[in-house]
C-alpha positions as CSV (number, residue, x, y, z in Angstrom):
1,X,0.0,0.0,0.0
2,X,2.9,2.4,0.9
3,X,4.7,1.5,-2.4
4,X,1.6,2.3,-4.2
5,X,1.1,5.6,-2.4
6,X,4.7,6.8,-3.2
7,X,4.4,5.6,-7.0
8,X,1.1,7.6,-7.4
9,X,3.2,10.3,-5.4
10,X,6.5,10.4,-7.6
11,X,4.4,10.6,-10.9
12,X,2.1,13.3,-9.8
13,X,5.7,15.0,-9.2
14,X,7.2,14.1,-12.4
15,X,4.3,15.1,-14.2
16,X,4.2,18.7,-12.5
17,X,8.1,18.8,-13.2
18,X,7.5,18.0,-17.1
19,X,4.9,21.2,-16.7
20,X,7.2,23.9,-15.2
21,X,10.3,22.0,-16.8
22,X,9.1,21.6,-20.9
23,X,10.5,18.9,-22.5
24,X,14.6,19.7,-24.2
25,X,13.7,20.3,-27.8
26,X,16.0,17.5,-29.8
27,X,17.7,19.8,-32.5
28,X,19.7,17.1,-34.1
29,X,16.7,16.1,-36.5
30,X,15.8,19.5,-36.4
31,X,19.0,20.8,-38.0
32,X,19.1,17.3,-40.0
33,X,15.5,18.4,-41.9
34,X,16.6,22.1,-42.3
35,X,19.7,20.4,-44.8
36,X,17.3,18.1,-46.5
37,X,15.4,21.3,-47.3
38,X,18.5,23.0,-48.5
39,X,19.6,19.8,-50.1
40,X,16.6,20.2,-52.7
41,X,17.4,23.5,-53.2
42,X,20.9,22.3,-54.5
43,X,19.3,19.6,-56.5
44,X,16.9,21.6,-58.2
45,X,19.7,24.0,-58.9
46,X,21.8,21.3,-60.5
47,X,18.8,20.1,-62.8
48,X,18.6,23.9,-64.3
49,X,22.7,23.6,-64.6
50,X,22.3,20.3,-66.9
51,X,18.8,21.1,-68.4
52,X,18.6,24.9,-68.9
53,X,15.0,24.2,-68.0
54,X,13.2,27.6,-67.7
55,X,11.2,26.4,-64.8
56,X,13.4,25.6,-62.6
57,X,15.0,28.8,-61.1
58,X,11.7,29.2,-59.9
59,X,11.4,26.1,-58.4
60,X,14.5,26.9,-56.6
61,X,13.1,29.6,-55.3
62,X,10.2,28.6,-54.2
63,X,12.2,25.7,-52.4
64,X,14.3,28.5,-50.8
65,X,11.3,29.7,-49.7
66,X,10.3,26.2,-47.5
67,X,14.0,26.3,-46.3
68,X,13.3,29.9,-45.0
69,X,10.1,28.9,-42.9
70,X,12.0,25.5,-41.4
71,X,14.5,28.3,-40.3
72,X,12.6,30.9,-38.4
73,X,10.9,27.2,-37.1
74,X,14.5,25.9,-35.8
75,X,15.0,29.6,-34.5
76,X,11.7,30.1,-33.2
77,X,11.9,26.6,-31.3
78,X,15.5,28.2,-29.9
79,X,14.5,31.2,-28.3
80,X,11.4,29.7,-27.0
81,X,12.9,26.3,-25.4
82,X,14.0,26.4,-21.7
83,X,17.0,24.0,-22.1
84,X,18.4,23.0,-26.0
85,X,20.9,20.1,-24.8
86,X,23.2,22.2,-27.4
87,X,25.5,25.3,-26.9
88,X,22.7,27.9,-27.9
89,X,25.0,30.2,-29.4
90,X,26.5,27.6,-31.5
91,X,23.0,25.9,-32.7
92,X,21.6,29.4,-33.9
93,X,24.9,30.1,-35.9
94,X,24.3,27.1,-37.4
95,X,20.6,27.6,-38.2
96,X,21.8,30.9,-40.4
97,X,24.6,29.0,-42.0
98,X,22.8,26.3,-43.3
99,X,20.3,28.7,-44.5
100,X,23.0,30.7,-46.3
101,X,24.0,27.6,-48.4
102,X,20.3,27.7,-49.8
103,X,20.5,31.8,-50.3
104,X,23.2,31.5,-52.3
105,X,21.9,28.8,-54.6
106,X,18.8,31.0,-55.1
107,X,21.0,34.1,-56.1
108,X,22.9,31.9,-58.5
109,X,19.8,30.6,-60.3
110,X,18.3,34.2,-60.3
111,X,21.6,36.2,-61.7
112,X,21.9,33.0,-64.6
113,X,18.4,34.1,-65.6
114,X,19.0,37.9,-65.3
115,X,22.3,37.6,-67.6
116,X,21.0,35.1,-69.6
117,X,23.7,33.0,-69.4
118,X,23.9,29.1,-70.2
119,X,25.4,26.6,-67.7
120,X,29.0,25.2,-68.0
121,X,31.2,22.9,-66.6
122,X,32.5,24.5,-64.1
123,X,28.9,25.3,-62.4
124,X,28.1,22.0,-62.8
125,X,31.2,20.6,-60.8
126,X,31.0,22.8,-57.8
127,X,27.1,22.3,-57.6
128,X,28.3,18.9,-57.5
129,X,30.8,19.2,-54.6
130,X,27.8,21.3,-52.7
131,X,25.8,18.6,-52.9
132,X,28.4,16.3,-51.4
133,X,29.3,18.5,-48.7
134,X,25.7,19.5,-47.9
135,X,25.1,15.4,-47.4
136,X,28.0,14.9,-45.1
137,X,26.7,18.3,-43.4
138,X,23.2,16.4,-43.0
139,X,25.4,13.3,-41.6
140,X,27.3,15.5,-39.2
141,X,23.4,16.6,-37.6
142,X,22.1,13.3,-37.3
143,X,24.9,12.4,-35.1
144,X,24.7,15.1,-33.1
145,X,22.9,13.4,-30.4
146,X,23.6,9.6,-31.6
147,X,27.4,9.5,-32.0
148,X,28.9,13.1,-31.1
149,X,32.5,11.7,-31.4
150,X,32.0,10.6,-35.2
151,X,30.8,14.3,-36.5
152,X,34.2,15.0,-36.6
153,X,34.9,12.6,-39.7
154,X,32.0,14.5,-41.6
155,X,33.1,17.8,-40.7
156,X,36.4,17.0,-42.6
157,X,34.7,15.9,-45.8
158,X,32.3,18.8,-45.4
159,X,35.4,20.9,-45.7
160,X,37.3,18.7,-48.4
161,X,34.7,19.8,-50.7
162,X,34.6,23.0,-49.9
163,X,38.4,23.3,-50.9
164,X,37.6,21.6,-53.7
165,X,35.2,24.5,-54.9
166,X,37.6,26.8,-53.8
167,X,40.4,24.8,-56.2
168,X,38.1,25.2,-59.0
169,X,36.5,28.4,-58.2
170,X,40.4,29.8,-59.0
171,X,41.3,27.8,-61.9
172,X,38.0,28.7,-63.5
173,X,38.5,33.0,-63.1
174,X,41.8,32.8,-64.0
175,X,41.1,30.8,-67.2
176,X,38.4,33.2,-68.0
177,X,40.8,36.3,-66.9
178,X,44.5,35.4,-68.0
179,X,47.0,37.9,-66.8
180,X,47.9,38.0,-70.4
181,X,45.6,40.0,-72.9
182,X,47.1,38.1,-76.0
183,X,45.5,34.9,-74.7
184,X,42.0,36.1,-75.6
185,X,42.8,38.6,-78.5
186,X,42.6,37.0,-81.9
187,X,43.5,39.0,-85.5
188,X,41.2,40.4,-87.9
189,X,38.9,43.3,-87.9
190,X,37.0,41.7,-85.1
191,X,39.7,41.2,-82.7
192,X,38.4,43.6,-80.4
193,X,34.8,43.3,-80.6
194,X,35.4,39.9,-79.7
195,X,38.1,40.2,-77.2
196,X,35.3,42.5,-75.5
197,X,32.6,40.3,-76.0
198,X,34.8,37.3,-74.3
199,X,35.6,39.9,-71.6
200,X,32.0,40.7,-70.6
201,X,30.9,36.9,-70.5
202,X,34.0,36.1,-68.2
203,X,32.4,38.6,-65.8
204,X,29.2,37.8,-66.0
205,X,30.2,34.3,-65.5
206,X,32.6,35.1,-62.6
207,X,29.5,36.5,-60.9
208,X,27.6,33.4,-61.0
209,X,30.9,31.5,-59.9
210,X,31.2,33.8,-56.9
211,X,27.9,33.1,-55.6
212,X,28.9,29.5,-55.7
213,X,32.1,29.9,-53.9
214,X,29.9,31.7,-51.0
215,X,27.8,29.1,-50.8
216,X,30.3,26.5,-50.4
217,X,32.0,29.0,-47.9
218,X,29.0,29.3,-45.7
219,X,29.0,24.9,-45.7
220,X,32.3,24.8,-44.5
221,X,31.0,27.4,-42.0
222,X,28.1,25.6,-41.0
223,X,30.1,22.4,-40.9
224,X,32.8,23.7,-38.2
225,X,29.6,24.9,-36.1
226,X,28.5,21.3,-36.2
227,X,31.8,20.2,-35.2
228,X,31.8,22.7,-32.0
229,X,28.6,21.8,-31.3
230,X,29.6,18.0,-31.1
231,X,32.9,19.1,-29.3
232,X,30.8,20.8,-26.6
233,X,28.3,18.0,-26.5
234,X,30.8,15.1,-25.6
């Protein structure tokens, strides 16, 4: 009788705790679905790169547009929970970075239709090391919470592809802007027209390539957060 008096007593008392205490929001999924949003962004992106499909920049950004509201959903969740099991600081950082990633593919679809410019290899490529990073990124969340000491691994190949970008980010501008004018002037009466005409698409194009770079920039960002987070987990 006395046990079942003090059982009926201790959950009337956890109950009340659970009431004045709310439940730890787990952000690891939480972050993990905010990269699977940004993760379609970077697909649909990479379907215009290889199509040209007229469509799809504004499927991109209305997929930006779904990543923004799991955003101010991750951040609203943050500045409303009592405990996060996370370093605070650290999760929201990493909330905006992984939101950047999708920004930036947005821009980059929107400034390809605004200067009507067709995709190459080079946009191809390091959409194609985004997406790689952005899945070991998505990696690096789940384990937040399951396997803190393994994150680490993922932040590394998060970064490896960033560099990669980065590599191929500087081949590409200086192939398009050689220090030496002869490379892109030809002979004949339109050596100059056409000299200029290269010149305007290789900034054009370095725009687009720049937008890129950020975004792989803001990954690797995102992916050292996760790595802190994990570090400050442990």
């Amino acid at each position: 009788m006395a046990e079942t008096r003090r059982a009926r007593i201790e959950g009337i008392a956890a109950r009340a705790v659970r009431r004045i205490l709310p439940r730890t929001p787990d952000f690891a999924p939480l972050l993990a679905e905010q990269v699977d949003l940004v993760r379609e962004v970077l697909d649909a992106l990479a379907r215009y790169l290889e199509t040209g499909d007229p469509s799809l920049p504004h499927r991109v950004s209305a997929l930006e547009k779904v990543a923004d509201r799991c955003r101010e959903r991750n951040l609203a969740t943050l500045h409303q929970a009592f405990s996060t099991g996370f370093d605070r600081d650290l999760t929201a950082t990493a909330i905006l970075r992984i939101d950047d990633i999708a920004n930036d593919a947005k821009t980059t679809a929107k400034e390809m239709e605004v200067l009507d410019l067709r995709a190459d290899d080079t946009m191809r490529e390091i959409t194609a090391e985004l997406v790689g990073g952005v899945a070991a990124m998505r990696r690096a969340a789940v384990m937040l919470s399951r396997d803190p000491d393994a994150v680490a691994a993922e932040v590394r190949a998060v970064h490896k592809h960033e560099r990669t970008v980065d590599k191929r980010y500087r081949a590409a501008v200086a192939a398009l802007l050689p220090a030496d004018p002869a490379l892109i002037m030809g002979s004949g009466p339109n050596a100059v027209p056409d000299a200029l005409a290269h010149l305007l698409d290789a900034m054009r194009r370095r725009e687009v390539y720049r937008h890129l770079a950020n975004a792989a920039d803001r990954m690797d960002e995102g992916g050292r957060v996760l790595g802190e987070i994990a570090v400050s987990t442990v």
